[in-house]
Biopython code that builds the backbone (N, CA, C, O; Angstrom):
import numpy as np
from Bio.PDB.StructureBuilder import StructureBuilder

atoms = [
    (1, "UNK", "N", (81.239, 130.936, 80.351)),
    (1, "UNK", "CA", (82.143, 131.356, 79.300)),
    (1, "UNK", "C", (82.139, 130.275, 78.229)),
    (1, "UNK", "O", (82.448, 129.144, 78.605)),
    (2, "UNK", "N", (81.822, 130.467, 76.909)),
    (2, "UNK", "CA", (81.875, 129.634, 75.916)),
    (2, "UNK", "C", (83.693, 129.180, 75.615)),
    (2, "UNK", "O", (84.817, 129.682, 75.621)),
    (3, "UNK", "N", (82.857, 127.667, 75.330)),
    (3, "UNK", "CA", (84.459, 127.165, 75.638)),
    (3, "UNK", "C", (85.509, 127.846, 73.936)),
    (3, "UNK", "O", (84.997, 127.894, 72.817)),
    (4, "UNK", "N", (86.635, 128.171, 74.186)),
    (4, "UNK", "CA", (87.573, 128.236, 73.614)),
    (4, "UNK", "C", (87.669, 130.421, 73.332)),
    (4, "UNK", "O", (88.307, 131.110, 72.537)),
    (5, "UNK", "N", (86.873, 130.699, 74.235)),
    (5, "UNK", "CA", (86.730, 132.036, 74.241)),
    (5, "UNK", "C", (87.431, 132.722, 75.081)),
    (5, "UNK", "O", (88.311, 131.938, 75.435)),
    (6, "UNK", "N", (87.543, 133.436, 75.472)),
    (6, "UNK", "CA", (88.928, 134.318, 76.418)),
    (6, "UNK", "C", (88.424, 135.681, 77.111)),
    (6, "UNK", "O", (87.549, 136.251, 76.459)),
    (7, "UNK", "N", (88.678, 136.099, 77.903)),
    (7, "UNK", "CA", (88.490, 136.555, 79.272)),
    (7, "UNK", "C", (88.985, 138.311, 79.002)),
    (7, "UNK", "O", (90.029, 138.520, 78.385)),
    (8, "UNK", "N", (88.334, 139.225, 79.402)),
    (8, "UNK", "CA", (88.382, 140.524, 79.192)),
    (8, "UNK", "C", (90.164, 140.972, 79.153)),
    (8, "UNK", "O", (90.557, 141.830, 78.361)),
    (9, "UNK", "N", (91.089, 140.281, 80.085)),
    (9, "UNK", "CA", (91.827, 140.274, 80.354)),
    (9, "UNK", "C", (92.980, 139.531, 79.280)),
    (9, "UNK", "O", (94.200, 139.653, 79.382)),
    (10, "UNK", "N", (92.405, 138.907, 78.456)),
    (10, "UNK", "CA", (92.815, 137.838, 77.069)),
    (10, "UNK", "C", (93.394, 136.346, 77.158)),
    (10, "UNK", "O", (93.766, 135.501, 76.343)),
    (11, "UNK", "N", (93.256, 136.468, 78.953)),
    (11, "UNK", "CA", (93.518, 134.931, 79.103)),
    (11, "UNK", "C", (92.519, 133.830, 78.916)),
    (11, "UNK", "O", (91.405, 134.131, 79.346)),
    (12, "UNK", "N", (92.632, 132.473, 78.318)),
    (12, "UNK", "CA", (91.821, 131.800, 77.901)),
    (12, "UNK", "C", (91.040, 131.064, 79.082)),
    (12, "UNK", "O", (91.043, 131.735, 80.115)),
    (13, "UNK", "N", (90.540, 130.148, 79.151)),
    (13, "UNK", "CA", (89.813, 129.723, 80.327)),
    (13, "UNK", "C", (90.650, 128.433, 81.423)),
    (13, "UNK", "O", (90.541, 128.205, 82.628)),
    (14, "UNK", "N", (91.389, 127.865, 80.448)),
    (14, "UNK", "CA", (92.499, 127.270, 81.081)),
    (14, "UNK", "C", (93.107, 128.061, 82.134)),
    (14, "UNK", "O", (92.997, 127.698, 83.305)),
    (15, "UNK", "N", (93.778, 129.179, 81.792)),
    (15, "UNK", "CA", (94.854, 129.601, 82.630)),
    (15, "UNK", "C", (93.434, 130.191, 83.464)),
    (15, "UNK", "O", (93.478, 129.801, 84.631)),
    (16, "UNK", "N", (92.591, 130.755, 83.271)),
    (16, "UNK", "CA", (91.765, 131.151, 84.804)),
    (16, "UNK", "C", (91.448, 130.192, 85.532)),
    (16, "UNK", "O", (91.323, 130.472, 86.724)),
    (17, "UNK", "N", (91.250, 129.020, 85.197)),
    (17, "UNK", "CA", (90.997, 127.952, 86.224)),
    (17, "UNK", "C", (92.321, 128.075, 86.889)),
    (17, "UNK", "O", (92.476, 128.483, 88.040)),
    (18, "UNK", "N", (93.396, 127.640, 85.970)),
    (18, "UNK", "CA", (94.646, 127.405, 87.322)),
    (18, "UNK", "C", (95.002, 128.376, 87.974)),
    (18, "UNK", "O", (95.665, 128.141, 88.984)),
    (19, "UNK", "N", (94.667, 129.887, 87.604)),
    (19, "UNK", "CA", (94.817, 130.573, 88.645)),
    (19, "UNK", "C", (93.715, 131.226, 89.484)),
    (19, "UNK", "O", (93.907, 132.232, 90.166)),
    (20, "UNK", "N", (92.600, 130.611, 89.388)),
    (20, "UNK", "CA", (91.572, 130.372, 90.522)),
    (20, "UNK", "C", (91.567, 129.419, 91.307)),
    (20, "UNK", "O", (91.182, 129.440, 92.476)),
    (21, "UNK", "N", (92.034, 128.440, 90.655)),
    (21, "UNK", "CA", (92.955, 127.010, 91.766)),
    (21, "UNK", "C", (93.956, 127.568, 92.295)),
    (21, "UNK", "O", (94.210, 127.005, 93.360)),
    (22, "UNK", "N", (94.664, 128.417, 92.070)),
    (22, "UNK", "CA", (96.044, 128.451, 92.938)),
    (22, "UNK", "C", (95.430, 129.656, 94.346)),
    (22, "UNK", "O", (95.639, 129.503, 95.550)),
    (23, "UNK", "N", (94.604, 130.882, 93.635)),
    (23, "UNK", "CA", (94.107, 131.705, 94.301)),
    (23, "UNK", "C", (93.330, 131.080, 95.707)),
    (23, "UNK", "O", (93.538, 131.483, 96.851)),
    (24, "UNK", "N", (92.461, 130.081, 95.341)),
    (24, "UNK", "CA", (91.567, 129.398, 96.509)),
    (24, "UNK", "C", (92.381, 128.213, 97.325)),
    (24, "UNK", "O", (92.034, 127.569, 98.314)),
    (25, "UNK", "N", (93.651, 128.165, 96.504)),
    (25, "UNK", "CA", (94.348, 127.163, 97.724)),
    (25, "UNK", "C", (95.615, 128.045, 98.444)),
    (25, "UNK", "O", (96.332, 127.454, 99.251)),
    (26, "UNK", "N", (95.844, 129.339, 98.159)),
    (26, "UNK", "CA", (96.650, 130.226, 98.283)),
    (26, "UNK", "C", (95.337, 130.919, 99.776)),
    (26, "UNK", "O", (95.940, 131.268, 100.791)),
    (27, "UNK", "N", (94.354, 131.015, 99.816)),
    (27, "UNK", "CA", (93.299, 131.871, 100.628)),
    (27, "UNK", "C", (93.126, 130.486, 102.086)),
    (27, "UNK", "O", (92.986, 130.741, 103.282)),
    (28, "UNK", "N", (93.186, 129.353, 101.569)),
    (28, "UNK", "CA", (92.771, 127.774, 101.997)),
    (28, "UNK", "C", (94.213, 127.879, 103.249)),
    (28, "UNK", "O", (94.052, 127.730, 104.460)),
    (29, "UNK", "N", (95.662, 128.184, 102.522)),
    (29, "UNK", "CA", (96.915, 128.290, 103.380)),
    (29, "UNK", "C", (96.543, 129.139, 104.527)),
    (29, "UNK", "O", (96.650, 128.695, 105.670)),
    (30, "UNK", "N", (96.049, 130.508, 104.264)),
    (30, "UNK", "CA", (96.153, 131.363, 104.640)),
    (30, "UNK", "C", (95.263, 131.480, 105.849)),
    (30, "UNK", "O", (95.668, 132.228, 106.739)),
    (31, "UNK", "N", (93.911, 130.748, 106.055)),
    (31, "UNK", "CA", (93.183, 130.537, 107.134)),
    (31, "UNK", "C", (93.604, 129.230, 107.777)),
    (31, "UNK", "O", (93.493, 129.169, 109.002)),
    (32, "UNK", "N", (94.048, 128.232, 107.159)),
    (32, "UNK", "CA", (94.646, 127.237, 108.414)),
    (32, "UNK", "C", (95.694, 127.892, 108.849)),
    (32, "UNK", "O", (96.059, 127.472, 109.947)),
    (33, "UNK", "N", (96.509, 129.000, 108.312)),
    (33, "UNK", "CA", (97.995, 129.489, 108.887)),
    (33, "UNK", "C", (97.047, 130.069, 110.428)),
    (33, "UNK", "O", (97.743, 130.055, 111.443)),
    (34, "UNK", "N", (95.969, 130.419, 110.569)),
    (34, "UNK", "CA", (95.301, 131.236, 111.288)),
    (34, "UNK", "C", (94.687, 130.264, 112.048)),
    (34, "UNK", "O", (93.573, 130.738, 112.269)),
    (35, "UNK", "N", (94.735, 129.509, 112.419)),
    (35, "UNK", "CA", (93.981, 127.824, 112.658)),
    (35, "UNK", "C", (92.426, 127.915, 112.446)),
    (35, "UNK", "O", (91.659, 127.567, 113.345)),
    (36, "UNK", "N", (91.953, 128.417, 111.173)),
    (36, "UNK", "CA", (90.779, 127.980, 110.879)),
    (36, "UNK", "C", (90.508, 127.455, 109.824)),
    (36, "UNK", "O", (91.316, 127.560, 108.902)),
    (37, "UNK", "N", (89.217, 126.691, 109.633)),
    (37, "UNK", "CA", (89.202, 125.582, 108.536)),
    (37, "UNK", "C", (87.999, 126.679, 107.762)),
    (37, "UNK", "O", (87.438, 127.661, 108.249)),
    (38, "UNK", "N", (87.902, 126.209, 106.696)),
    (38, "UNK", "CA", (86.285, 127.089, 105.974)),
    (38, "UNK", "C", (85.274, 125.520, 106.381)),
    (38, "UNK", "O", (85.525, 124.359, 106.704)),
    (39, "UNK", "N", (83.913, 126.460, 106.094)),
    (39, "UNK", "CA", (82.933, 125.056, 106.033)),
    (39, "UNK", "C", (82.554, 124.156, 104.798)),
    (39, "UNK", "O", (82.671, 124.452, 103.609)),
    (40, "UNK", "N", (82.334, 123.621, 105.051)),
    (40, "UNK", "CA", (81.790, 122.468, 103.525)),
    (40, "UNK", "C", (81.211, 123.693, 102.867)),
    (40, "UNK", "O", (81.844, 124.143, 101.911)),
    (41, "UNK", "N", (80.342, 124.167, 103.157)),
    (41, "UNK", "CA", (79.737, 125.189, 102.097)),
    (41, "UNK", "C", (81.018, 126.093, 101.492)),
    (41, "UNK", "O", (81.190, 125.832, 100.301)),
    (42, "UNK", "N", (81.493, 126.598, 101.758)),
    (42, "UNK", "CA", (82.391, 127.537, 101.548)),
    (42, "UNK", "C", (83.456, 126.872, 100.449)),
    (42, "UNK", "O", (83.704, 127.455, 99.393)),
    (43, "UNK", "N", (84.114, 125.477, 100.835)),
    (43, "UNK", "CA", (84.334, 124.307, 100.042)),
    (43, "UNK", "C", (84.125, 124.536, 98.694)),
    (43, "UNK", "O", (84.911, 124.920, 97.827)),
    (44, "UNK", "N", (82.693, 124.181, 98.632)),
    (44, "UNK", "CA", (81.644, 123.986, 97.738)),
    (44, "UNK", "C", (82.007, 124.919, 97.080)),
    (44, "UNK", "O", (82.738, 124.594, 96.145)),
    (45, "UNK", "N", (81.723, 126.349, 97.213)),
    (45, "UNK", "CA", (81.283, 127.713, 96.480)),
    (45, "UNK", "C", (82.733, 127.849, 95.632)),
    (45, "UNK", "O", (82.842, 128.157, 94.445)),
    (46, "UNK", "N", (83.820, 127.529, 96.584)),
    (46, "UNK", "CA", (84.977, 127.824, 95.744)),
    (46, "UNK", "C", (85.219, 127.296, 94.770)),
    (46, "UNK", "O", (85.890, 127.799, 93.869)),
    (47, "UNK", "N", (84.487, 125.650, 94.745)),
    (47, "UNK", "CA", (84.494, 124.488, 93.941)),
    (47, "UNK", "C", (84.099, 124.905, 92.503)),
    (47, "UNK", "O", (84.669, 124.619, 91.450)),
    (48, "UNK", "N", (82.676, 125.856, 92.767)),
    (48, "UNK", "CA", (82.405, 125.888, 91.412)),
    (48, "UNK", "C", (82.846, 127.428, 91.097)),
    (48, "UNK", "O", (82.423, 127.885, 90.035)),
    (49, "UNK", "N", (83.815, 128.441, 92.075)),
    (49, "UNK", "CA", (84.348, 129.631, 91.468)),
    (49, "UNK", "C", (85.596, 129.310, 90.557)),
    (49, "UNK", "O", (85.923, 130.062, 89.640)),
    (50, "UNK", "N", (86.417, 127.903, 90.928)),
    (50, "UNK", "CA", (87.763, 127.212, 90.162)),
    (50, "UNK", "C", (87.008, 127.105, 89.123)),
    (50, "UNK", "O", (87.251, 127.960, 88.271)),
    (51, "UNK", "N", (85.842, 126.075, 88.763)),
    (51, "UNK", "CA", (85.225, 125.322, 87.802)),
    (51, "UNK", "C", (84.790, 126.586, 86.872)),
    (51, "UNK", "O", (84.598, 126.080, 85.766)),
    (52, "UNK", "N", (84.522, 128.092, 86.773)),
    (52, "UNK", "CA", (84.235, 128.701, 86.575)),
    (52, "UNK", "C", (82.627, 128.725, 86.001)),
    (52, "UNK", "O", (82.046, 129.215, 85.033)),
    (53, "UNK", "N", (82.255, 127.878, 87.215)),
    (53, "UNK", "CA", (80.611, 127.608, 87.155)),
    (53, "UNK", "C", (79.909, 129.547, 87.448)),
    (53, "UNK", "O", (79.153, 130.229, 86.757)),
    (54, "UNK", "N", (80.540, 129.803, 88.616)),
    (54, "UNK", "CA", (80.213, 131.217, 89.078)),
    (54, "UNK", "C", (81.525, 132.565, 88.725)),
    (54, "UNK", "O", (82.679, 132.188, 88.519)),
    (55, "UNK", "N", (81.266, 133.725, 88.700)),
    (55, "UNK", "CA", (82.214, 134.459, 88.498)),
    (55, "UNK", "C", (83.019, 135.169, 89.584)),
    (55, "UNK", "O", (82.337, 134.802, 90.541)),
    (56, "UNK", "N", (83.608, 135.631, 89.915)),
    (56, "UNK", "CA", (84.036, 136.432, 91.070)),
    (56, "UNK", "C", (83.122, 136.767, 91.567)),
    (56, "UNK", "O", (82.945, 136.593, 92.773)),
    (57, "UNK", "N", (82.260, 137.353, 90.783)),
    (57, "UNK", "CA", (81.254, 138.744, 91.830)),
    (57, "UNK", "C", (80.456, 137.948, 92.363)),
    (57, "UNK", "O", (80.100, 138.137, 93.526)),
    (58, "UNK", "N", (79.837, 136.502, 91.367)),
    (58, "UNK", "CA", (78.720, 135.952, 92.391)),
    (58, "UNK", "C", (79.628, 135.174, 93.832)),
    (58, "UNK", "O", (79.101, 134.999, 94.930)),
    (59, "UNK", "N", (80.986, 134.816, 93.504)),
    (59, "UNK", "CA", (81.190, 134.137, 94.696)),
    (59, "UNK", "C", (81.685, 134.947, 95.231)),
    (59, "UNK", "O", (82.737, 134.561, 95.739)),
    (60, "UNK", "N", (81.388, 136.311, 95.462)),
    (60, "UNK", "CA", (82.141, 137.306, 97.169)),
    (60, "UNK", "C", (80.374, 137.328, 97.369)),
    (60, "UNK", "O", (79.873, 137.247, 98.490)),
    (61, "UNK", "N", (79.749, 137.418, 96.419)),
    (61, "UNK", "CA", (78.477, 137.811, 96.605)),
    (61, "UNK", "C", (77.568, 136.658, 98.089)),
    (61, "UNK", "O", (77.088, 136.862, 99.204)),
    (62, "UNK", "N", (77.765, 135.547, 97.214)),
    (62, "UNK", "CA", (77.480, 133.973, 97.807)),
    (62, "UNK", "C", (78.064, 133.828, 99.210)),
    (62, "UNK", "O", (77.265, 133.683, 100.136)),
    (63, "UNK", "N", (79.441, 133.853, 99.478)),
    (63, "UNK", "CA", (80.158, 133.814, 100.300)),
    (63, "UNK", "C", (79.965, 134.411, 101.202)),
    (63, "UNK", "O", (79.948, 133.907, 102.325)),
    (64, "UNK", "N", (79.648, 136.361, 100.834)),
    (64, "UNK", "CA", (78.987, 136.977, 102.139)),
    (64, "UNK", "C", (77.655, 136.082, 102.985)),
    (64, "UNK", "O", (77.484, 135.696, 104.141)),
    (65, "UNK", "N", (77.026, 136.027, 101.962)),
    (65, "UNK", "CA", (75.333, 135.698, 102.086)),
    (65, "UNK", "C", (75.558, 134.725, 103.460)),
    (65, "UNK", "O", (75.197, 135.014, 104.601)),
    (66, "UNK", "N", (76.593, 132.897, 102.817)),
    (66, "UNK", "CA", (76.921, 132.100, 103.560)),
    (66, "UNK", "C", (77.396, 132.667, 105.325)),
    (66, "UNK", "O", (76.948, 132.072, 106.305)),
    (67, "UNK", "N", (77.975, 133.404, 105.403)),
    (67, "UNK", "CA", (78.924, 134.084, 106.244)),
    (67, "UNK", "C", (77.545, 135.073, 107.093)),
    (67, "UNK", "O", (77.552, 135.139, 108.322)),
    (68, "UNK", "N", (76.936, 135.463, 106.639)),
    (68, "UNK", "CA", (75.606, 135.908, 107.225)),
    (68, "UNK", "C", (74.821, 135.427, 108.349)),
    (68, "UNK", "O", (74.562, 135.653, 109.531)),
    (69, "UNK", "N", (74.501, 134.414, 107.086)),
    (69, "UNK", "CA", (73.735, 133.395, 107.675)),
    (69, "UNK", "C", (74.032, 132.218, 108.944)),
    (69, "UNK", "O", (73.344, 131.714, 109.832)),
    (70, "UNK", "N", (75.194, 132.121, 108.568)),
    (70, "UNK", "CA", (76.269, 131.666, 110.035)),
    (70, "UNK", "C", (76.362, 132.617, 111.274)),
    (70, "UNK", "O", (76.585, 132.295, 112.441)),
    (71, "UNK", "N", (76.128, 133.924, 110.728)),
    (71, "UNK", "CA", (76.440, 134.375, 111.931)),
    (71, "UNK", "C", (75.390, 134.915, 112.975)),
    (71, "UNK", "O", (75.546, 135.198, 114.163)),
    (72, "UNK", "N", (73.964, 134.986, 111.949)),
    (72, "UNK", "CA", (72.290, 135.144, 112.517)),
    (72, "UNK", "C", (72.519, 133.673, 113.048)),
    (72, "UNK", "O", (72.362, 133.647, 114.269)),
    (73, "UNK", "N", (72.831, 132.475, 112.530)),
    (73, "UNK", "CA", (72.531, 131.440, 113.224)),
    (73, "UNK", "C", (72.936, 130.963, 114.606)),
    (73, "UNK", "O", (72.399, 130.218, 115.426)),
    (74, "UNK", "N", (74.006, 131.610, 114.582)),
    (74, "UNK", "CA", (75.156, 131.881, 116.076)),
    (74, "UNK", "C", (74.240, 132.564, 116.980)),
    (74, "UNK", "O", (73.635, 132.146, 117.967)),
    (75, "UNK", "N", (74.280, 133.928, 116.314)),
    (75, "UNK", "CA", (73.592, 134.685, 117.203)),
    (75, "UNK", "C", (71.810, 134.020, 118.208)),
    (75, "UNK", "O", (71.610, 133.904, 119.417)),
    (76, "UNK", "N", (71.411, 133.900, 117.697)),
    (76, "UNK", "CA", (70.378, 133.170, 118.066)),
    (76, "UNK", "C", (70.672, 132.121, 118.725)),
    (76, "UNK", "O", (69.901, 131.899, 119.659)),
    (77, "UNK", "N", (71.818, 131.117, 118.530)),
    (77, "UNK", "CA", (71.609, 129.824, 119.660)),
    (77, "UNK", "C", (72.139, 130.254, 120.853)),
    (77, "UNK", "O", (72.120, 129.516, 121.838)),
]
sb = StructureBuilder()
sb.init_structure("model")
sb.init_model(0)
sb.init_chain("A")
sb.init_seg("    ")
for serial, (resi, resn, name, xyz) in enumerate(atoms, 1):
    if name == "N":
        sb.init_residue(resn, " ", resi, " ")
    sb.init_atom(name, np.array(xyz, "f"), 0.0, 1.0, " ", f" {name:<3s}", serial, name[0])
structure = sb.get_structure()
C-alpha cells in the first residue's frame, strides 16, 4: 500500500496496522487460553501481516500452506 493512501474500507494504514496488531494478539490470547503456543513460523507470518508486508488473503493463504506442511511432516515421522 503506498504510503499515505487508504484502504477500500477508508481507513488509512495506521489504523490497519493497529488493528492487525490488536487482531493477532487478540488470536495469540486465544490459543494460549487453549494451552497452545503458534510456531516461530507462524510468529513470523503474522509479523509481516501487522507490518502490512502481506495482505489477509496471502496470510490465511501462507498460514494454511505452513499448517500443511506440519502436518505431512507429523504424519510421516
Amino acid at each position: 500500500m503506498p504510503k499515505g493512501s487508504v484502504t477500500s474500507n477508508g481507513a488509512g494504514p495506521a489504523a490497519v496496522k493497529v488493528s492487525r496488531r490488536q487482531a493477532a494478539a487478540n488470536a495469540l490470547g486465544l490459543l494460549r487460553a487453549e494451552g497452545l503456543e503458534p510456531s516461530v513460523e507462524h510468529e513470523a507470518l503474522a509479523a509481516r501481516w501487522v507490518s502490512g508486508e502481506i495482505d489477509s488473503e496471502q496470510f490465511e493463504r501462507l498460514n494454511l500452506e505452513q499448517v500443511r506442511q506440519r502436518l505431512a511432516s507429523t504424519a510421516v515421522s
